[in-house]
PyMOL commands that place a pseudoatom at each C-alpha (Angstrom):
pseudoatom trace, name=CA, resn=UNK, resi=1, chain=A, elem=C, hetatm=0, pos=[5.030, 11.860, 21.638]
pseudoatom trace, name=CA, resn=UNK, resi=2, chain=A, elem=C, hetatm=0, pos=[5.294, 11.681, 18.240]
pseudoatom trace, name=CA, resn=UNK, resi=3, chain=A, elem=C, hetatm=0, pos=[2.346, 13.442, 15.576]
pseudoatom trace, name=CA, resn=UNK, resi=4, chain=A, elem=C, hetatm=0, pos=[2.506, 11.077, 12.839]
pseudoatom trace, name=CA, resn=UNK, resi=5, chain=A, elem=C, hetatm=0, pos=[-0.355, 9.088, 11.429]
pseudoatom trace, name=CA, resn=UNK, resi=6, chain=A, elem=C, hetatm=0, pos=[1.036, 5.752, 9.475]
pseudoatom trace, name=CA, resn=UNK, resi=7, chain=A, elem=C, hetatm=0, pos=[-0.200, 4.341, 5.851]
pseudoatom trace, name=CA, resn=UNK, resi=8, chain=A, elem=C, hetatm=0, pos=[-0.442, 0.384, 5.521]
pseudoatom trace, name=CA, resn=UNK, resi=9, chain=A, elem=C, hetatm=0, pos=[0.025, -1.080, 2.380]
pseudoatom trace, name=CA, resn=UNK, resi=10, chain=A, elem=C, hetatm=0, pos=[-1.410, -4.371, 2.008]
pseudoatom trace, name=CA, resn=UNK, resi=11, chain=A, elem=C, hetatm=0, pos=[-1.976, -6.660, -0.897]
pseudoatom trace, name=CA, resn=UNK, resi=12, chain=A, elem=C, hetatm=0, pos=[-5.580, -7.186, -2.707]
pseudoatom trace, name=CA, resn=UNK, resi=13, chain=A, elem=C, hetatm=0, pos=[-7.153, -9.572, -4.843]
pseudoatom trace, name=CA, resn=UNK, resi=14, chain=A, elem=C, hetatm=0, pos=[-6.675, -7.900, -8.014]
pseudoatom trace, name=CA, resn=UNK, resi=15, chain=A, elem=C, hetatm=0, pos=[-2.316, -7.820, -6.946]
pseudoatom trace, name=CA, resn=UNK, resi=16, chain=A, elem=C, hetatm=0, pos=[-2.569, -11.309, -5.876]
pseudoatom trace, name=CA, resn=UNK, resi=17, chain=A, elem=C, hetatm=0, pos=[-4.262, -12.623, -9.287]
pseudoatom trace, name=CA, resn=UNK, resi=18, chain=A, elem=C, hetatm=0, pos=[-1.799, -10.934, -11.357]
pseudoatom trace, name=CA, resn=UNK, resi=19, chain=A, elem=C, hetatm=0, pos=[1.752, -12.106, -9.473]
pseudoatom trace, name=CA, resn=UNK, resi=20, chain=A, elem=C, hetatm=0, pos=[-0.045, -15.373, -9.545]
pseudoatom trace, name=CA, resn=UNK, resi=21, chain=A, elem=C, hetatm=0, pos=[-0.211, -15.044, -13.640]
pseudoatom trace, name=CA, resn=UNK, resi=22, chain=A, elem=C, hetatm=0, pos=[3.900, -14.576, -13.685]
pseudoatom trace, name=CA, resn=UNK, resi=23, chain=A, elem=C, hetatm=0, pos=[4.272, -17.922, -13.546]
pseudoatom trace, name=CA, resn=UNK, resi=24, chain=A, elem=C, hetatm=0, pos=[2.582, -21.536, -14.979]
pseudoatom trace, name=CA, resn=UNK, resi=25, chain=A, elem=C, hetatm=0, pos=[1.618, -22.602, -11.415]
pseudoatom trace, name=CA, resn=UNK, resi=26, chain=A, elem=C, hetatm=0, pos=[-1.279, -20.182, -10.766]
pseudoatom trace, name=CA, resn=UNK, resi=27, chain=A, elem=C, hetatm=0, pos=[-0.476, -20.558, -7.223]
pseudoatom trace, name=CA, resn=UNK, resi=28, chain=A, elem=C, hetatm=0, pos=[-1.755, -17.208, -5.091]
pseudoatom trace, name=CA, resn=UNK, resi=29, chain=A, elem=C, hetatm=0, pos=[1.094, -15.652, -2.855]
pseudoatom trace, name=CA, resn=UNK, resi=30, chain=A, elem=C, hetatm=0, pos=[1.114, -16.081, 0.632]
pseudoatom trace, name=CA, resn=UNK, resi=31, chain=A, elem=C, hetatm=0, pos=[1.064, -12.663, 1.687]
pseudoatom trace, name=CA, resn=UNK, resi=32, chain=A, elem=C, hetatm=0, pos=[-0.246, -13.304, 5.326]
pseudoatom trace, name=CA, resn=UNK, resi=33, chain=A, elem=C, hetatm=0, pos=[1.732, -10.394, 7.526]
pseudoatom trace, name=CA, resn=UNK, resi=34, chain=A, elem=C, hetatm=0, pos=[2.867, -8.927, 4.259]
pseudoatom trace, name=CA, resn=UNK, resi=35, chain=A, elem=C, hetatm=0, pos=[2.295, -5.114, 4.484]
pseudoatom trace, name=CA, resn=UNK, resi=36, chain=A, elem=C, hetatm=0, pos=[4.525, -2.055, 4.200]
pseudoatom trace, name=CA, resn=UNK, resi=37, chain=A, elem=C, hetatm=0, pos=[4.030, 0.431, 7.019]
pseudoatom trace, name=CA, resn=UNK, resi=38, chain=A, elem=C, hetatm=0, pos=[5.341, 3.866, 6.637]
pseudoatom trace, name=CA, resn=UNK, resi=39, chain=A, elem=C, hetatm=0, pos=[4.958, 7.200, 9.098]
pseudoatom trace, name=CA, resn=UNK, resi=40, chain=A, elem=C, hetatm=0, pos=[2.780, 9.762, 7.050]
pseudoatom trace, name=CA, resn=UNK, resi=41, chain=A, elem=C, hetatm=0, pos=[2.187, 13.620, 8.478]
pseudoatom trace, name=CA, resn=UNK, resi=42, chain=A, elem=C, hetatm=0, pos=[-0.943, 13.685, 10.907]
pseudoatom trace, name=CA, resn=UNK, resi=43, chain=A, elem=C, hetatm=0, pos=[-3.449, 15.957, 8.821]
pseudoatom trace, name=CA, resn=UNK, resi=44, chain=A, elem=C, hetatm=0, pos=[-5.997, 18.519, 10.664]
pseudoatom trace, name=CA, resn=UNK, resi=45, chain=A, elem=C, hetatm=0, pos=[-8.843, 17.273, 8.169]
pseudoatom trace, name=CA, resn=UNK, resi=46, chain=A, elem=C, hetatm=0, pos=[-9.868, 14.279, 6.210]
pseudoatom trace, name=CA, resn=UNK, resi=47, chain=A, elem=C, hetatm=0, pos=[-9.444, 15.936, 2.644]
pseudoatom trace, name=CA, resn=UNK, resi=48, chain=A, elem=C, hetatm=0, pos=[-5.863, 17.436, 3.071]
pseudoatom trace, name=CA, resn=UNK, resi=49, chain=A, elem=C, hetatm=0, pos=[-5.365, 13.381, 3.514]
pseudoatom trace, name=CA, resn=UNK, resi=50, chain=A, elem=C, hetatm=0, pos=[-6.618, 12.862, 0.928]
pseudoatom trace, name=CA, resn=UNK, resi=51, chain=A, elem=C, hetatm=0, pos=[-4.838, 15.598, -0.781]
pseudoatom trace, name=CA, resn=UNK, resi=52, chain=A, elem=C, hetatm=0, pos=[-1.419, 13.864, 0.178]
pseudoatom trace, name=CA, resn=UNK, resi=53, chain=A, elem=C, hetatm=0, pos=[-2.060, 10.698, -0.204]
pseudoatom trace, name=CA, resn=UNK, resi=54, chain=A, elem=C, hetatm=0, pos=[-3.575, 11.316, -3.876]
pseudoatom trace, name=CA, resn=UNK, resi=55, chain=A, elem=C, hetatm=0, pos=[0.216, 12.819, -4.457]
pseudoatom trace, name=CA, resn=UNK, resi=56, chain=A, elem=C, hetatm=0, pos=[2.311, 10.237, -3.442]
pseudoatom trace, name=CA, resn=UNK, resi=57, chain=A, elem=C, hetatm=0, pos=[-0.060, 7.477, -4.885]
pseudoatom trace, name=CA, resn=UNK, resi=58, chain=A, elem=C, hetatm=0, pos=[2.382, 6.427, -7.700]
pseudoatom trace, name=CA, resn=UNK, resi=59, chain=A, elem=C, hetatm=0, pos=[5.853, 6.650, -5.720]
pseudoatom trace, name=CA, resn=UNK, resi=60, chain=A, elem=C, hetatm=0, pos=[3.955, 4.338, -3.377]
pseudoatom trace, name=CA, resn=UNK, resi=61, chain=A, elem=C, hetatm=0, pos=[2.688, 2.060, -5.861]
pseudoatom trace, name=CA, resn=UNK, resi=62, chain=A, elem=C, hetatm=0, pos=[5.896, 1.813, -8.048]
pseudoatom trace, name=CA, resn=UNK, resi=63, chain=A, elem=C, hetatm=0, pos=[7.774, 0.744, -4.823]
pseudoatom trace, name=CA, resn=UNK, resi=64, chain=A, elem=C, hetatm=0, pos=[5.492, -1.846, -3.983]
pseudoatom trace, name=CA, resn=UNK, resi=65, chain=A, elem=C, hetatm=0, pos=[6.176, -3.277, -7.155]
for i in range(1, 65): cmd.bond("trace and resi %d" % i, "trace and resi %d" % (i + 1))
show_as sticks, trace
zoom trace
């Protein structure tokens, strides 16, 4: 058995609007089954989560772009 916990990355309005802006169509991205899925530590309480994810917030976001 493994301990990990995983964190899914998926795409929200606010994302969609803007890479729809990059170009003259307007057109929204199809993003249906787009998410990034990575293994994360398993945490003993809700706010060292927190705590974790709050620190790798921009390396996360900078790859999804």
């Amino acid at each position: 058995m493994i301990n990990r916990a995983v964190l899914i990355v998926r795409p929200k309005r606010p994302f969609l609007e803007w890479a729809a802006g990059l170009d003259d169509s307007g057109a929204l991205p199809d993003v249906d089954g787009e998410q990034t899925v990575s293994f994360i530590p398993n945490f003993d309480t809700d706010d060292d989560a927190r705590a974790s994810l709050d620190s790798v917030y921009p390396e996360v976001f900078d790859k999804e772009l």
